[in-house]
NUMISE-345961 format. One record per atom (N, C-alpha, C, O): residue number from 1; chain; residue in one letter; x, y, z; atom name. Coordinates in pm, 1 decimal, padded with zeros to 6 digits. Atoms other than C-alpha are relative to their C-alpha. Layout:
// NUMISE-345961
PT seq mol type       c1       c2       c3 atom
PT NUM   A    a        X        Y        Z   CA
...
// end
This chain:
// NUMISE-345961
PT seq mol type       c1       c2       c3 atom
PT   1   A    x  00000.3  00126.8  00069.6    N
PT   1   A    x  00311.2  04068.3  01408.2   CA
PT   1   A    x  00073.2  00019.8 -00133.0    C
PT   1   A    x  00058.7  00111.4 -00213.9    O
PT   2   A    x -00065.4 -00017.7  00162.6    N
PT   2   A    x  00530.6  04001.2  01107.6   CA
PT   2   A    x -00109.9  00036.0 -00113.1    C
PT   2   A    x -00231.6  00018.3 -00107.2    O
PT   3   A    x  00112.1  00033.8  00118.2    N
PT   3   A    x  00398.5  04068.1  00754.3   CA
PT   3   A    x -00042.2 -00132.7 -00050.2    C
PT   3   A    x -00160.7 -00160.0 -00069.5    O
PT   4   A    x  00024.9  00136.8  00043.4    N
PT   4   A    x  00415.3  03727.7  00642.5   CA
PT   4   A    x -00076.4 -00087.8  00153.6    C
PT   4   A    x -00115.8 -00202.5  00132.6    O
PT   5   A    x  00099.7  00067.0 -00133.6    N
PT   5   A    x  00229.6  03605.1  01011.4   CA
PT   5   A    x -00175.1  00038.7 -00017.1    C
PT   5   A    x -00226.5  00129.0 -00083.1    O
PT   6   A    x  00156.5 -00012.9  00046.3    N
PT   6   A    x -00149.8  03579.0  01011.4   CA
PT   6   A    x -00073.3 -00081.3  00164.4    C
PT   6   A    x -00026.4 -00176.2  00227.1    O
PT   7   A    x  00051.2  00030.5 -00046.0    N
PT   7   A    x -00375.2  03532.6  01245.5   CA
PT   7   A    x -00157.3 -00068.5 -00022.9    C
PT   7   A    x -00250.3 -00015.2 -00083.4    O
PT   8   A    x  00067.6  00111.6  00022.2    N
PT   8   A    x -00600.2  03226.5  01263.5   CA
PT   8   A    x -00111.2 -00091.6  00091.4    C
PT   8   A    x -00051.1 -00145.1  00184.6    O
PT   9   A    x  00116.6  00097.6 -00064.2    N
PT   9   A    x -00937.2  03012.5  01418.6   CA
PT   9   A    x -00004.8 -00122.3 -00047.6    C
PT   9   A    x -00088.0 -00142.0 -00136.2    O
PT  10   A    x -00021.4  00150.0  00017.3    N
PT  10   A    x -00832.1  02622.2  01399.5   CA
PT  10   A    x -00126.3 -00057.6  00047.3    C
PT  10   A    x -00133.4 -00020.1  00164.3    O
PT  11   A    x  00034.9  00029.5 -00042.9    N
PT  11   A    x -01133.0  02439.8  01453.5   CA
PT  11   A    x  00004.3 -00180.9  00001.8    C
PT  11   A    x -00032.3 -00251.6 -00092.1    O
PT  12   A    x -00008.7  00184.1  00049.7    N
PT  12   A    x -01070.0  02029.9  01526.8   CA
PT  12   A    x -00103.9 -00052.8  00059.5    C
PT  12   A    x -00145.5 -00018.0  00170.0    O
PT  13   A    x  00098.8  00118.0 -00075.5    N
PT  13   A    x -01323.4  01765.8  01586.2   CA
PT  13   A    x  00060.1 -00170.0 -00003.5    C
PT  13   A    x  00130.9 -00231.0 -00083.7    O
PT  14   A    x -00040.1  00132.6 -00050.1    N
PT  14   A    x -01291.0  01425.2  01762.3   CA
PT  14   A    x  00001.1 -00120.5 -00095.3    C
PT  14   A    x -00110.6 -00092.9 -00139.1    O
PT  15   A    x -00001.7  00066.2  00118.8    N
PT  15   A    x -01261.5  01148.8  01492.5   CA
PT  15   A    x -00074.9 -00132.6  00024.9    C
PT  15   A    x -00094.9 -00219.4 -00060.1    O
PT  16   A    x  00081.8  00114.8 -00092.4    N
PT  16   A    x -01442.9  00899.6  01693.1   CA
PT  16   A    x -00125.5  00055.0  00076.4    C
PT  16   A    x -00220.9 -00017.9  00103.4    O
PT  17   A    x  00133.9 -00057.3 -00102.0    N
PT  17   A    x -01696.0  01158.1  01907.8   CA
PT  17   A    x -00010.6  00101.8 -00082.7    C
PT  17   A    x  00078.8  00185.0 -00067.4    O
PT  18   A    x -00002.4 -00159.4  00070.4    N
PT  18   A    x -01803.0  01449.5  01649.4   CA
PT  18   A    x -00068.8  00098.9  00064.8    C
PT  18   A    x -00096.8  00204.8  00008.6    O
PT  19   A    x  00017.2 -00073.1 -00100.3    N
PT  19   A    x -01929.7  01587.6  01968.9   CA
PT  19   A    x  00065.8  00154.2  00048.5    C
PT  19   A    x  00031.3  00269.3  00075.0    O
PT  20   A    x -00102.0 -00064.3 -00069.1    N
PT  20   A    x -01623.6  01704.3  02075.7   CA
PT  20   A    x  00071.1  00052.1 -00104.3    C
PT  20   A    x  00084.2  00008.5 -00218.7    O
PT  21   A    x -00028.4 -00074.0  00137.9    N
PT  21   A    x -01455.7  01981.2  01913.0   CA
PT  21   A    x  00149.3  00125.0  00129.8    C
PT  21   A    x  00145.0  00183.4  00238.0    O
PT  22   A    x -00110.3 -00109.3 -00077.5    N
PT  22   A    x -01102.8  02193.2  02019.9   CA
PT  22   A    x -00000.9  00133.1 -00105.0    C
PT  22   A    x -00001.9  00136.8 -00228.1    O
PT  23   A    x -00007.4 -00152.6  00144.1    N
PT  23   A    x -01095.4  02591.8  01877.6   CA
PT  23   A    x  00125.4  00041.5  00085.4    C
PT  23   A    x  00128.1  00066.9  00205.8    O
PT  24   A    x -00053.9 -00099.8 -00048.7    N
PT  24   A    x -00778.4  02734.1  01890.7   CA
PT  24   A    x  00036.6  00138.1 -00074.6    C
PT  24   A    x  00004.0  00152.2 -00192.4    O
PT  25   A    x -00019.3 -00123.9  00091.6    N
PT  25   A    x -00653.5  03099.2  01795.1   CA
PT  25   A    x  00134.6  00005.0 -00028.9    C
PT  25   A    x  00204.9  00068.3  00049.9    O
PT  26   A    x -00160.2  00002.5 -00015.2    N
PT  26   A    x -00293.9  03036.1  01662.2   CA
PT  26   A    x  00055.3  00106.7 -00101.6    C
PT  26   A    x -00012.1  00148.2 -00195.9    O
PT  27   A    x -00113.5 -00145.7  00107.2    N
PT  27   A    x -00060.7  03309.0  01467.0   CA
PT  27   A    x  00087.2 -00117.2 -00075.9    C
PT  27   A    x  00147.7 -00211.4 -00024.8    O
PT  28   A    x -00047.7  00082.1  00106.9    N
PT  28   A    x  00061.8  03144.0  01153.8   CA
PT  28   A    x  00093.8  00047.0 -00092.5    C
PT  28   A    x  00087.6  00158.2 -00144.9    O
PT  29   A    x -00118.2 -00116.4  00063.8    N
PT  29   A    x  00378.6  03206.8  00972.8   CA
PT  29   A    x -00022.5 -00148.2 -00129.5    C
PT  29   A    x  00002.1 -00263.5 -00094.2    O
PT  30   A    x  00043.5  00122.7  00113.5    N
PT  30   A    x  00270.5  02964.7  00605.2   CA
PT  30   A    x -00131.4 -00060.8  00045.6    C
PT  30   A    x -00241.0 -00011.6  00072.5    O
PT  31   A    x  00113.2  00110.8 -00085.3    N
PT  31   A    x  00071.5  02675.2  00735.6   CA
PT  31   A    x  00014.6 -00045.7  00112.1    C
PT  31   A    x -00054.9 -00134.1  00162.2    O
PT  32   A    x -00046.5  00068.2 -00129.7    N
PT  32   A    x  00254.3  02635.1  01043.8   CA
PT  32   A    x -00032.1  00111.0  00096.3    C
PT  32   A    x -00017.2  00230.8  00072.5    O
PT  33   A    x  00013.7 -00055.9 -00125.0    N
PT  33   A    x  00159.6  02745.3  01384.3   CA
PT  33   A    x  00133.6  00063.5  00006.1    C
PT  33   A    x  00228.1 -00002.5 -00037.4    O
PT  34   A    x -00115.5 -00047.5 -00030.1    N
PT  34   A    x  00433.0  02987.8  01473.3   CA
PT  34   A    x  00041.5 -00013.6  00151.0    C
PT  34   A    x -00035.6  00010.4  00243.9    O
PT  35   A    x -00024.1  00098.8 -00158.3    N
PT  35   A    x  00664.0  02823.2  01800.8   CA
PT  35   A    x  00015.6  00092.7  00019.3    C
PT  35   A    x  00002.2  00201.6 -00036.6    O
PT  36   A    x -00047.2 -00128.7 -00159.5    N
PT  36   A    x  00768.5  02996.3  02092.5   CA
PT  36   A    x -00118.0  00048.0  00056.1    C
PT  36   A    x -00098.8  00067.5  00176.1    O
PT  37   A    x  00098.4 -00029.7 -00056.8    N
PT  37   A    x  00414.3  03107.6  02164.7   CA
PT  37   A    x -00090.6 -00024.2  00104.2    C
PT  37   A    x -00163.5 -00116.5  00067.9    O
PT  38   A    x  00191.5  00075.3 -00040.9    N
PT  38   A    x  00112.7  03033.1  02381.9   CA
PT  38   A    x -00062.1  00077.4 -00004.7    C
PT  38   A    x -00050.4  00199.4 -00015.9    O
PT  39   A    x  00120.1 -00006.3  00124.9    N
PT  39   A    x -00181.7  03017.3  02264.8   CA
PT  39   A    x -00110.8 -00055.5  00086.2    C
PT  39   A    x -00078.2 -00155.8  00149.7    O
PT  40   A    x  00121.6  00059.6 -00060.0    N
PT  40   A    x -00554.5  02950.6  02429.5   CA
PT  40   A    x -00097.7 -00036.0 -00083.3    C
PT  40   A    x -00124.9  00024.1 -00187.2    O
PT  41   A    x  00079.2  00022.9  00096.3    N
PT  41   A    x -00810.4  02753.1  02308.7   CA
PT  41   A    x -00134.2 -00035.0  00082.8    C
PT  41   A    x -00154.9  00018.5  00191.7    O
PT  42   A    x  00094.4  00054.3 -00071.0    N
PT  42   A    x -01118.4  02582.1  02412.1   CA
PT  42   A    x -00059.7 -00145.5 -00006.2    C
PT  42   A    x -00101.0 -00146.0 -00122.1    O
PT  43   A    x  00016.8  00135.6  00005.1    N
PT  43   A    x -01220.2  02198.1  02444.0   CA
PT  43   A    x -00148.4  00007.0  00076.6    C
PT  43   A    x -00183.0  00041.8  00189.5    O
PT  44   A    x  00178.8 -00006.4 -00031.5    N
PT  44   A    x -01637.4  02147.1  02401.6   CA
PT  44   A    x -00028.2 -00117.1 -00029.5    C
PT  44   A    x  00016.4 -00184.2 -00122.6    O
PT  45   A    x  00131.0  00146.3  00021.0    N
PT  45   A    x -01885.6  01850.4  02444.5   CA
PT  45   A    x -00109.5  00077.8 -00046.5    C
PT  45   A    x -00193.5  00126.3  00029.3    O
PT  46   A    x  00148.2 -00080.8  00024.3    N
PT  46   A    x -02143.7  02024.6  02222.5   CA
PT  46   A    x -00122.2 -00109.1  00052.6    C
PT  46   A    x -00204.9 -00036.2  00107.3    O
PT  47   A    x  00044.9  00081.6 -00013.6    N
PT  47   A    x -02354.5  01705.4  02295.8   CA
PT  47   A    x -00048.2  00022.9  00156.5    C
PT  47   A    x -00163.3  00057.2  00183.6    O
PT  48   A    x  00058.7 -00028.5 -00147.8    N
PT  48   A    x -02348.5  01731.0  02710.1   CA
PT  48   A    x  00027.0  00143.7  00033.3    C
PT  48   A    x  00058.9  00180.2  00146.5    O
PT  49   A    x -00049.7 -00147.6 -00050.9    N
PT  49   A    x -02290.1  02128.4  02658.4   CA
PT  49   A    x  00102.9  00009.8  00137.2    C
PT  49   A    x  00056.7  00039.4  00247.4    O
PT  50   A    x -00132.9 -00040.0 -00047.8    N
PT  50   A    x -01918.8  02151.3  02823.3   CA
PT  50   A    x  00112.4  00054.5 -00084.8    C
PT  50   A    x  00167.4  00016.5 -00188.1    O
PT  51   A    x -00090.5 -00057.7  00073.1    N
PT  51   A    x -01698.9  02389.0  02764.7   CA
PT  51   A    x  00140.1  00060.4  00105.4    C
PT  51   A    x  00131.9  00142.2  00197.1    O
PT  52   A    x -00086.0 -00047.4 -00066.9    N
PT  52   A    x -01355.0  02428.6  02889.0   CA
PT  52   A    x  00119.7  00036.1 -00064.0    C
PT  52   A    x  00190.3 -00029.4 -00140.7    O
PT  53   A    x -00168.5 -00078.7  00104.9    N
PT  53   A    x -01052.4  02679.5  02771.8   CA
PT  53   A    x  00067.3 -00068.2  00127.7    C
PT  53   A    x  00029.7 -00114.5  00235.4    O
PT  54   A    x -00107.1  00059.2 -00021.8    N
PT  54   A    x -00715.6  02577.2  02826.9   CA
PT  54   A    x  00120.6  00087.0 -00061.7    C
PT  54   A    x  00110.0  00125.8 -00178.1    O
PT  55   A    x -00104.0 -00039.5  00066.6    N
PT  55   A    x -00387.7  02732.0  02766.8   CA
PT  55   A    x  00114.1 -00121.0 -00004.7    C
PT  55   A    x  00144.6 -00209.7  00075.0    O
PT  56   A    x -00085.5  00122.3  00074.3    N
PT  56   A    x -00128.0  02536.9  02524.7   CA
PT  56   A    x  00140.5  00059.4 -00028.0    C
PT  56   A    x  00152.0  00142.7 -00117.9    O
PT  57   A    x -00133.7 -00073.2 -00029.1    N
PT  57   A    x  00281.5  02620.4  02617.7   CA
PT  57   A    x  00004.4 -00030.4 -00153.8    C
PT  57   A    x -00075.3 -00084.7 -00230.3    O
PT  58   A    x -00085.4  00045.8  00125.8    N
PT  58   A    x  00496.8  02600.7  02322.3   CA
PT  58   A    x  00049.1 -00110.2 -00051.1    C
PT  58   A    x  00090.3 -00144.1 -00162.0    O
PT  59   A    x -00056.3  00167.2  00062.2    N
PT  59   A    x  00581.7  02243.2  02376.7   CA
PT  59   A    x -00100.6 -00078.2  00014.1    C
PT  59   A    x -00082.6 -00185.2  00072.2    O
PT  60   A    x  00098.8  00107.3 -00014.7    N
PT  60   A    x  00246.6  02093.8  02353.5   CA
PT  60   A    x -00043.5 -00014.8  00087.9    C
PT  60   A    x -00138.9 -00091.4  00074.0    O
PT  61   A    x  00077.5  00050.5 -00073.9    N
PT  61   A    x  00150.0  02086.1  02696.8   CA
PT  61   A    x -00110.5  00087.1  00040.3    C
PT  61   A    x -00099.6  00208.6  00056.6    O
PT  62   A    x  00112.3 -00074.7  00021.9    N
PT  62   A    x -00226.2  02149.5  02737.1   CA
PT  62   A    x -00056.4 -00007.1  00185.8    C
PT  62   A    x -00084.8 -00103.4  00257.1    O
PT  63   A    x -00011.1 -00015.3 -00161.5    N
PT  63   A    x -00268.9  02295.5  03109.2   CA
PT  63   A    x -00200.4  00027.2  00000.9    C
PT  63   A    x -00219.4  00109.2 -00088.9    O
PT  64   A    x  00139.6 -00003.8 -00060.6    N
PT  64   A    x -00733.0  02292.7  03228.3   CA
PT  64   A    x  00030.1  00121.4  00092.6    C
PT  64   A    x -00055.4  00209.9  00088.2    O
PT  65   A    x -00026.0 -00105.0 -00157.3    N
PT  65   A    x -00594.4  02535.1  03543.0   CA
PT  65   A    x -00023.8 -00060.9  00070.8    C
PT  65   A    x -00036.9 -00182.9  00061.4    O
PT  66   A    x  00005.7  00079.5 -00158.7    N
PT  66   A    x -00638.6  02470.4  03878.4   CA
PT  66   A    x -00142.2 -00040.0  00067.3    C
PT  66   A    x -00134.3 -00100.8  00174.0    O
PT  67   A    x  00104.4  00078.9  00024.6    N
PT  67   A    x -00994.8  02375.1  03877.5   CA
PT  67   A    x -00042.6 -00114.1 -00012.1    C
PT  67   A    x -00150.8 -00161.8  00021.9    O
PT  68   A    x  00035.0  00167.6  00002.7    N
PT  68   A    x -00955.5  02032.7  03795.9   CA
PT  68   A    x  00120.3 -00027.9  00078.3    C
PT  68   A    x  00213.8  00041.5  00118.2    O
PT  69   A    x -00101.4  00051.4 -00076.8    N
PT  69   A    x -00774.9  01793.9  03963.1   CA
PT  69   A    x  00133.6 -00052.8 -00062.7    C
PT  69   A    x  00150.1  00017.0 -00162.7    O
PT  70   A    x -00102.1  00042.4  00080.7    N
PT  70   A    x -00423.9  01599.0  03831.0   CA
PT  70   A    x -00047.3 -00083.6 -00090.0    C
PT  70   A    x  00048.2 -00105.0 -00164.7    O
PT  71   A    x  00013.6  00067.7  00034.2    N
PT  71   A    x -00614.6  01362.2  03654.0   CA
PT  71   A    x -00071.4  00039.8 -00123.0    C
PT  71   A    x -00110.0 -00047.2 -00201.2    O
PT  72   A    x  00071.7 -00052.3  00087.6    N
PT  72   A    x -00780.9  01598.8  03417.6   CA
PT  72   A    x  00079.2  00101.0 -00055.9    C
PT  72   A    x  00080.1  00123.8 -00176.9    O
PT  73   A    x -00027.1 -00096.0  00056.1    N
PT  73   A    x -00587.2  01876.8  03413.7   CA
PT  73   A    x  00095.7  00006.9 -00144.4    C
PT  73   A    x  00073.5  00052.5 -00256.5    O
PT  74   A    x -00055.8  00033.2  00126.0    N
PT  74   A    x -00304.2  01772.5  03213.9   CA
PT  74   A    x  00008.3 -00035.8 -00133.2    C
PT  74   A    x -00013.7 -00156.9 -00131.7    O
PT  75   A    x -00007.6  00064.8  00160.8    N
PT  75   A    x -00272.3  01700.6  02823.5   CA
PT  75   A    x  00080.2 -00001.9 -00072.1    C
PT  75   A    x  00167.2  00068.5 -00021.0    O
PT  76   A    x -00051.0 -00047.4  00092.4    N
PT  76   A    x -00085.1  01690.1  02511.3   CA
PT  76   A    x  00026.3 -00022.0 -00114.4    C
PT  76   A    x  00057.3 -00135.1 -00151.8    O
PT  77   A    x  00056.2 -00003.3  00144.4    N
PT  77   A    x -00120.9  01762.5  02181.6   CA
PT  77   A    x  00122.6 -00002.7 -00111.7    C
PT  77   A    x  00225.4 -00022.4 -00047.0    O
PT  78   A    x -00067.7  00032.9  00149.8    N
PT  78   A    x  00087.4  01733.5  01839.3   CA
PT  78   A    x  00006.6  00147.2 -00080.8    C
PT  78   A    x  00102.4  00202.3 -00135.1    O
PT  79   A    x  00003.7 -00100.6  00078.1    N
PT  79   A    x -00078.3  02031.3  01696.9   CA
PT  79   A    x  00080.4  00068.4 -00042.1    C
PT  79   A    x  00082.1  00073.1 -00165.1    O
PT  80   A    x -00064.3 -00087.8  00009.4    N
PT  80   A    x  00188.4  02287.3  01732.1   CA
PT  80   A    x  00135.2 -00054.1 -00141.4    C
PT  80   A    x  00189.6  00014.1 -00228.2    O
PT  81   A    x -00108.4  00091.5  00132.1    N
PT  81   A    x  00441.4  02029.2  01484.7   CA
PT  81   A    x -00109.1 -00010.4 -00122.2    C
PT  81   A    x -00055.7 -00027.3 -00231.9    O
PT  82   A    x  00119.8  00035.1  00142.9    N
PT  82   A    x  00153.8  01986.6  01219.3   CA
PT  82   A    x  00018.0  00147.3 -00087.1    C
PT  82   A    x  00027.4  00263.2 -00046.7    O
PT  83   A    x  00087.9 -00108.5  00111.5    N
PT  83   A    x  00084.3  02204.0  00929.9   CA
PT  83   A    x -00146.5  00013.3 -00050.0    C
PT  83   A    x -00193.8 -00056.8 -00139.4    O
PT  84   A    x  00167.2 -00013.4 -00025.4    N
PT  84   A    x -00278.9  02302.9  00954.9   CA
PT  84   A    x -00053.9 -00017.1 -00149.4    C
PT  84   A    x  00025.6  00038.6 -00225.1    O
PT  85   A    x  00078.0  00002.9  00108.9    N
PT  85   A    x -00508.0  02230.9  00633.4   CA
PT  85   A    x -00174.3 -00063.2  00074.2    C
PT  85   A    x -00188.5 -00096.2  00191.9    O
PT  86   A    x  00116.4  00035.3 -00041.3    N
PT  86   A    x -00871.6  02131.0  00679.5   CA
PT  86   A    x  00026.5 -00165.4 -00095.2    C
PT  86   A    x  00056.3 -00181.3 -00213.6    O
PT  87   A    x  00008.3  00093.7 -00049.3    N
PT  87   A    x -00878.1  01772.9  00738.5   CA
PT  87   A    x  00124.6 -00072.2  00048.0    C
PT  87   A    x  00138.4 -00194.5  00047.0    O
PT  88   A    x -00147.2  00068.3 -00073.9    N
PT  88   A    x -00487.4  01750.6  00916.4   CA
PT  88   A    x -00055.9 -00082.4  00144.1    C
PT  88   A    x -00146.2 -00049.0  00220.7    O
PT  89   A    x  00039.2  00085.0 -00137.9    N
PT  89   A    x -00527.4  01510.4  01200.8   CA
PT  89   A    x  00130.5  00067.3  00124.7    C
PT  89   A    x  00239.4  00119.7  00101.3    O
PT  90   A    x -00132.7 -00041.9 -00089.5    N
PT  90   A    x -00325.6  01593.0  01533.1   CA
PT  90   A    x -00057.0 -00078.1  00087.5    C
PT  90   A    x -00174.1 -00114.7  00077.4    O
PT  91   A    x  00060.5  00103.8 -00120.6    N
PT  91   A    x -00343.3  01369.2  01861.5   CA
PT  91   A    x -00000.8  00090.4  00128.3    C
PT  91   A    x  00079.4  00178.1  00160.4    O
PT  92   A    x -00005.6 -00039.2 -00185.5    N
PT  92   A    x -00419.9  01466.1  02222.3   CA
PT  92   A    x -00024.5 -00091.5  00079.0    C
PT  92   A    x -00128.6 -00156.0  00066.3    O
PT  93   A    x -00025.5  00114.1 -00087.6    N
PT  93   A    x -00345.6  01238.7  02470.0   CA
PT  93   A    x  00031.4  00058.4  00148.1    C
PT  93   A    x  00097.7  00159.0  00173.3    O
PT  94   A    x -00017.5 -00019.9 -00117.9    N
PT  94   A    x -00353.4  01239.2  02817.8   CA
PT  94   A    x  00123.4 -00157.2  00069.1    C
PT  94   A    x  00085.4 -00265.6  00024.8    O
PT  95   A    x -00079.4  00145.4 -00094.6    N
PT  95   A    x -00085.5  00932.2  03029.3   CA
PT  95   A    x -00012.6 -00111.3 -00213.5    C
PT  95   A    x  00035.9 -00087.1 -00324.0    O
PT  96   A    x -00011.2  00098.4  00064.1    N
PT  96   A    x -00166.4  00626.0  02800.9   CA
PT  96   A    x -00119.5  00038.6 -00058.2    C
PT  96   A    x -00144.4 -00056.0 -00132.9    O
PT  97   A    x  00111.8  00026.6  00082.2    N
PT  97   A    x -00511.5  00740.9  02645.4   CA
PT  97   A    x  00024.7  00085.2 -00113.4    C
PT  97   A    x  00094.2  00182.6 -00084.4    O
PT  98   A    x -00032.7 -00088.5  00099.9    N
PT  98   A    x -00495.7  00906.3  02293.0   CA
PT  98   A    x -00098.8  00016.1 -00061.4    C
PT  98   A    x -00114.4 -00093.5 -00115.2    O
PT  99   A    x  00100.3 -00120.1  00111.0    N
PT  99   A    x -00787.0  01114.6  02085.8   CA
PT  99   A    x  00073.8  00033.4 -00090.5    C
PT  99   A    x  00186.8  00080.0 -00075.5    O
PT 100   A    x -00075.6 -00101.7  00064.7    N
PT 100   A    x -00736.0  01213.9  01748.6   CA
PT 100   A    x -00089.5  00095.2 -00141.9    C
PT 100   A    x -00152.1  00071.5 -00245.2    O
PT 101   A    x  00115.4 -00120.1  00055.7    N
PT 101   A    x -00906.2  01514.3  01611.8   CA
PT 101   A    x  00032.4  00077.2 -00138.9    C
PT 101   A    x  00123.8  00157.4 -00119.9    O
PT 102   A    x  00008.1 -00049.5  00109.7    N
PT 102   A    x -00918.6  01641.4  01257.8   CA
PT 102   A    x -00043.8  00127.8 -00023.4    C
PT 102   A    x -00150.0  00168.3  00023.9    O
PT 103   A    x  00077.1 -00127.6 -00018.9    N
PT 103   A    x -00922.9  02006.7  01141.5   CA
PT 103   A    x -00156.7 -00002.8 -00116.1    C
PT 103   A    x -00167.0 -00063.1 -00222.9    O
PT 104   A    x  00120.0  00050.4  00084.1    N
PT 104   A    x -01313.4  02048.4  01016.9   CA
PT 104   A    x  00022.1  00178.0 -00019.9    C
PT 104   A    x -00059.2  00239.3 -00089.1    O
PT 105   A    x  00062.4 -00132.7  00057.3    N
PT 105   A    x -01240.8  02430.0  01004.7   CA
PT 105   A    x  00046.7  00122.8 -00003.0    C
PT 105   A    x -00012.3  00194.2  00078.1    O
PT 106   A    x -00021.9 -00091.2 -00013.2    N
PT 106   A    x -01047.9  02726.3  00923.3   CA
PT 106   A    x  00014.3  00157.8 -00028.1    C
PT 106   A    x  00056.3  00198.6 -00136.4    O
PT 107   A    x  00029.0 -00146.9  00006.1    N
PT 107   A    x -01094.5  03104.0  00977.8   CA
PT 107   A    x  00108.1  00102.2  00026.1    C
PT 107   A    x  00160.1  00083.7  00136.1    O
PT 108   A    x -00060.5 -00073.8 -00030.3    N
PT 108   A    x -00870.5  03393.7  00959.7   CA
PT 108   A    x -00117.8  00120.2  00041.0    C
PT 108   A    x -00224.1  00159.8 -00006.8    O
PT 109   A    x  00082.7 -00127.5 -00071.1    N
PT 109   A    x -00961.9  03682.0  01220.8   CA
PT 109   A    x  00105.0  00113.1 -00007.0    C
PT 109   A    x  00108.7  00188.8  00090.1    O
PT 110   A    x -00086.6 -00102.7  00004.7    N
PT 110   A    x -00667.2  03923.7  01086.5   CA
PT 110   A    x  00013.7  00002.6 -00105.5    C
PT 110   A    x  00089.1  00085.9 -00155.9    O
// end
């Protein structure tokens, strides 16, 4: 990892459901997610205890695996264009529906 890169625990919650909460672990070069990467995270209903990781390509798209069906699996997010601070908003959207989750929390683990 570069010197100036850092490794990082994003945590966002739903801005409408504070239920729901995405953690990811991204490598940070400033305040910006560093591109070209992927990166796994996890998407929780603390509320009906669900928890499902997900890996997130470089261009935003947020893949469930093959576990769910087409109607779930797919997503995609903003995050990776944002500059992270605690309370940046980013959207995740699936087709036509859009969520948008605020960071409530971040930790360096390097």
């Amino acid at each position: 990892m570069a010197a100036s890169a850092r490794l990082g625990r994003i945590v966002f919650q739903n801005t409408q459901e504070s239920s729901q909460e995405i953690s990811v672990d991204l490598i940070f070069v400033g305040p910006q997610p560093k591109g070209g990467m992927e990166y796994y995270g996890l998407w929780q209903d603390r509320h009906e205890d669900v928890r499902c990781p997900f890996t997130l390509s470089p261009d935003g798209h947020v893949d469930f695996g093959t576990g769910y069906d087409e109607a779930d699996r797919y997503y995609e997010t903003d995050m990776l264009e944002k500059e992270m601070s605690i309370g940046q908003r980013i959207t995740w959207k699936y087709g036509d529906d859009t969520a948008e989750f605020a960071v409530i929390a971040m930790t360096p683990l390097i």
